[in-house]
C-alpha angles and dihedrals in degrees: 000000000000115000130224087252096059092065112101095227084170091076091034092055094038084049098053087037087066096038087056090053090044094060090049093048091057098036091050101040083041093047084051108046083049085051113152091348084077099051089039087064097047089054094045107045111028093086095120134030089261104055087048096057073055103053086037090062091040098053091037089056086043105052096028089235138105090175088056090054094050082055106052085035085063092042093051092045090050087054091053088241095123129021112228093258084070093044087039083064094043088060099047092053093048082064085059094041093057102070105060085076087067095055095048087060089049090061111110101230098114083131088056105038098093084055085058085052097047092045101049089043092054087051090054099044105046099023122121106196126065088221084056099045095053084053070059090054101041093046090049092043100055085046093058088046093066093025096064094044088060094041087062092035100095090046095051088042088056096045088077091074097053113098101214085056086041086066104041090047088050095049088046090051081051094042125048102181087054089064089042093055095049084053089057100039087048103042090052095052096053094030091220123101081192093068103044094050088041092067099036089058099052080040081062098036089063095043095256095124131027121236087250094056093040092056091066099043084057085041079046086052108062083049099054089049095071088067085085093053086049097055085048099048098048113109083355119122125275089270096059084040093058097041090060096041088062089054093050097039083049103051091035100060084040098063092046097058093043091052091047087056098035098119101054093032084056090047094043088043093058098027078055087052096047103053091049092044092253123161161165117359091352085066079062088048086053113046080046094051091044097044101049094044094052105038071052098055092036090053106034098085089052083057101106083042091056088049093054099049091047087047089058083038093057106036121206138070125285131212117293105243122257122231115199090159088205089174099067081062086091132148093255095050086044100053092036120134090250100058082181093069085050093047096056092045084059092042088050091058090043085060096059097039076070095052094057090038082054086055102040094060079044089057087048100051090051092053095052090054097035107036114211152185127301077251090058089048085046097053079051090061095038087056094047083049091051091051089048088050097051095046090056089056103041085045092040089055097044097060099050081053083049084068097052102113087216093075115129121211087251080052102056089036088058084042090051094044085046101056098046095052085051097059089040087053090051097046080053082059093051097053102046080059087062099048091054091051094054084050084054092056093049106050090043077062089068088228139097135216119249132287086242083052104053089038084060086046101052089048093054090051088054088046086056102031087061088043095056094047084056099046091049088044089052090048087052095038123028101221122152095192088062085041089054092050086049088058091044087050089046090059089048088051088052105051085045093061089050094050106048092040085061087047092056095050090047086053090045087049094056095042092252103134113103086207140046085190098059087035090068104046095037099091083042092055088046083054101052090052090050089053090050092058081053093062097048081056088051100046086045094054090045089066102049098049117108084013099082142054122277096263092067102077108159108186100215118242108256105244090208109066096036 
């Protein structure tokens, strides 16, 4: 009778390792080779609950990652660019998009994977292109997922001897909830429902687990996968909190209906395969794949209903949506015969960009004083992206307003000023990403700046945070006096700079910092915020120029140098 000891866990550990890897190479090099063309789809169709389910299953298939779509989905709700019915969709169709992990491990290519390896490899190695070298990582990444799982395939062949694993695979087979439990302990651990139904396939494909005893450890699973939108959530606004909450609700009420009807869904499920030659771990693949996409479809006309009773579960009021209606920027608006129409559609959206670029340093600033999760770090990059994404439309459409012959001389002046606020907006959104990566630092650290430090910081964000709503207000208004007071802030801001920046070196010089890691990029952090005074002037000067007399001759800031 062969003994725990005798199994070689070094090669099951080093084989799920890979096969861990494996599911992050593909899901990164495939989330990069999609690039904007990802987030361009989430902002166009997810108009209604449907095309979100869509979109949900589309970006789950692409990154590999249920728990990555939740993410972006609670990052695109705090920033009021989908209501939670949408979100609501986008998790439902992740639950969908996650299967199809399980049915590439069912493919039989274990003779071909380490040409997958060596291949990708090559392509990583020796390609030139960024876009190249992520089709490197995507290849390598499909071959270590299969390589890993036969790497622990002969060990977890060989558990089923032992007598201690004997028992515990008995009592599983007699109780259900016991094998549920384990999916969801060990989903949550490992944050990946990939990787929990990956093993217990190759565990029932060697005879280790009975069909009855494998269906709750996937149940177990989409459980388990919620962990991710938890972490998220906690200390997060009600929007993030909701979002969650209808992944876990989802999932939840799920799992109980598929454990009430566990014995005649496993004996449909294998009667089905039979009857169609299935077996083996593609008998996992399907009862997954049949499961999700049911309990989906069951579930999908209550949707509305489940956002209402999260919304009476998690009280408080959640971001108003905002509409930037991108899609009416379209060629025939912008050739049409009155380029003006054309010009305060873009303006409108402008107005908007604002909005999100407002929300975004807001982001920033909360996550300085609250530090969070990789998934709140994540939302911050998803919402940089956003404002990238949304700079390269409205620009895009303006100039090809900017070619209309029926421009006057007032029309290619507000084209011009519009095009420089937005590049100073999204240079706003830039550098609130940066601020957020030198928080970061300095929480990976493991240490914190100083109270007098943070004190100086968070200054610094009401100083900007007042500038900004000036500089928008000039843009939407015109008025010299408000433009006056801007100019009046931006000194402020600068003094305060000064000023803090001396503190710090006083408090260098007597040994009072807790961090030498948050020593060395506080002046740099000081900095940033300074710079970020500079754009709401310019954005501010931009908006004045060709609107007043010839004595008012503001010299815009250059963006390059500060």
């Amino acid at each position: 009778m062969m003994e725990l000891t005798s199994i070689r866990w070094d090669i099951i550990l080093g084989g799920f390792g890979l096969f861990l890897i494996g599911i992050n190479f593909m899901g990164d090099g495939l989330k990069a080779v999609a690039g904007d063309k990802l987030r361009d789809y989430i902002d166009r169709y997810t108009t209604n609950p449907f095309s979100a389910l869509l979109i949900g299953i589309a970006i789950t298939i692409v990154m590999q990652s249920s728990s990555a779509s939740t993410a972006i989905t609670i990052g695109l709700v705090r920033a009021g660019l989908m209501n939670l019915e949408q979100a609501a969709g986008i998790v439902m169709g992740a639950n969908i998009g996650t299967t199809v992990t399980s049915l590439l491990i069912s493919l039989d290519i274990d003779n071909f994977v380490l040409y997958f390896v060596f291949i990708g490899a090559m392509i990583i190695c020796f390609g030139k292109k960024q876009k190249i070298k992520s089709t490197g990582y995507i290849i390598l990444g499909f071959g270590l997922i299969f390589f890993g799982l036969n790497s622990m395939g002969d060990e977890l062949a060989a558990i089923k001897d032992v007598p201690a694993f004997m028992s515990f695979a008995e009592a599983m087979s007699t109780n259900p909830l016991l094998s549920l439990l384990a999916g969801t302990i060990m989903t949550g651990a490992v944050q990946a429902s990939a990787a929990t139904i990956g093993v217990v396939q190759k565990m029932y494909e060697a005879g280790a687990l009975t069909f009855s005893a494998v269906l709750p450890f996937v149940f177990g699973a989409n459980i388990g996968t919620t962990v991710t939108g938890i972490l998220a959530s906690i200390g997060g606004s009600t929007a993030a909190k909701r979002t969650a909450g209808i992944h876990i609700l989802f999932n939840i009420i799920g799992t109980t209906i598929g454990m009430l009807f566990l014995v005649p869904y496993a004996n449909f499920i294998q009667w089905f395969c039979a009857e169609l030659n299935i077996g083996g771990m593609m008998q996992i693949a399907v009862a997954h794949i049949v499961f999700n996409t049911v309990a989906t479809i069951v579930f999908f006309p209550l949707l509305r209903q489940f956002c209402s009773l999260i919304r009476l579960i998690v009280r408080g009021e959640e971001p108003k949506k905002i509409e930037i209606n991108i899609d009416e920027l379209d060629a025939h608006l912008a050739n049409t015969e009155l380029p003006a129409v054309a010009i305060s559609a873009a303006r409108d959206a402008i107005f908007k960009l604002a909005d999100v670029v407002g929300e975004d340093v807001s982001d920033s600033r909360d996550y300085l004083n609250k530090p969070g999760t990789d998934e709140d770090f994540e939302n911050l990059r998803q919402s940089e992206s956003m404002i990238n994404s949304l700079d390269r439309k409205i620009t895009e459409f303006l100039v090809q307003v900017s070619a209309n012959s029926n421009l006057t001389a007032v029309d290619q002046a507000d084209i011009r000023r519009d095009l420089e606020i937005i590049k100073n907006l999204e240079r706003l959104g830039d550098l609130s990403m940066n601020l957020s990566e030198f928080y970061k630092m300095v929480q990976e650290d493991r240490s914190g700046l100083t109270s007098f430090a943070m004190g100086d910081i968070n200054s610094m964000y009401d100083k900007f945070k007042e500038m900004y709503a000036k500089a928008i207000a000039v843009y939407r208004t015109k008025d010299k006096i408000i433009y006056e007071e801007l100019i009046a802030l931006e000194e402020e801001m600068d003094k305060a700079e000064y000023v803090a920046r001396q503190a710090h070196f006083t408090r260098m010089s007597k040994n009072q910092c807790e961090s030498s890691v948050a020593a060395s990029i506080y002046c740099d952090i000081l900095g940033t915020l300074e710079r970020m005074g500079d754009h709401c002037c310019n954005i501010a000067k931009s908006a004045l120029l060709d609107y007043v007399d010839a004595s008012f001759n503001p010299t815009l800031t250059d963006t390059t140098t500060k």
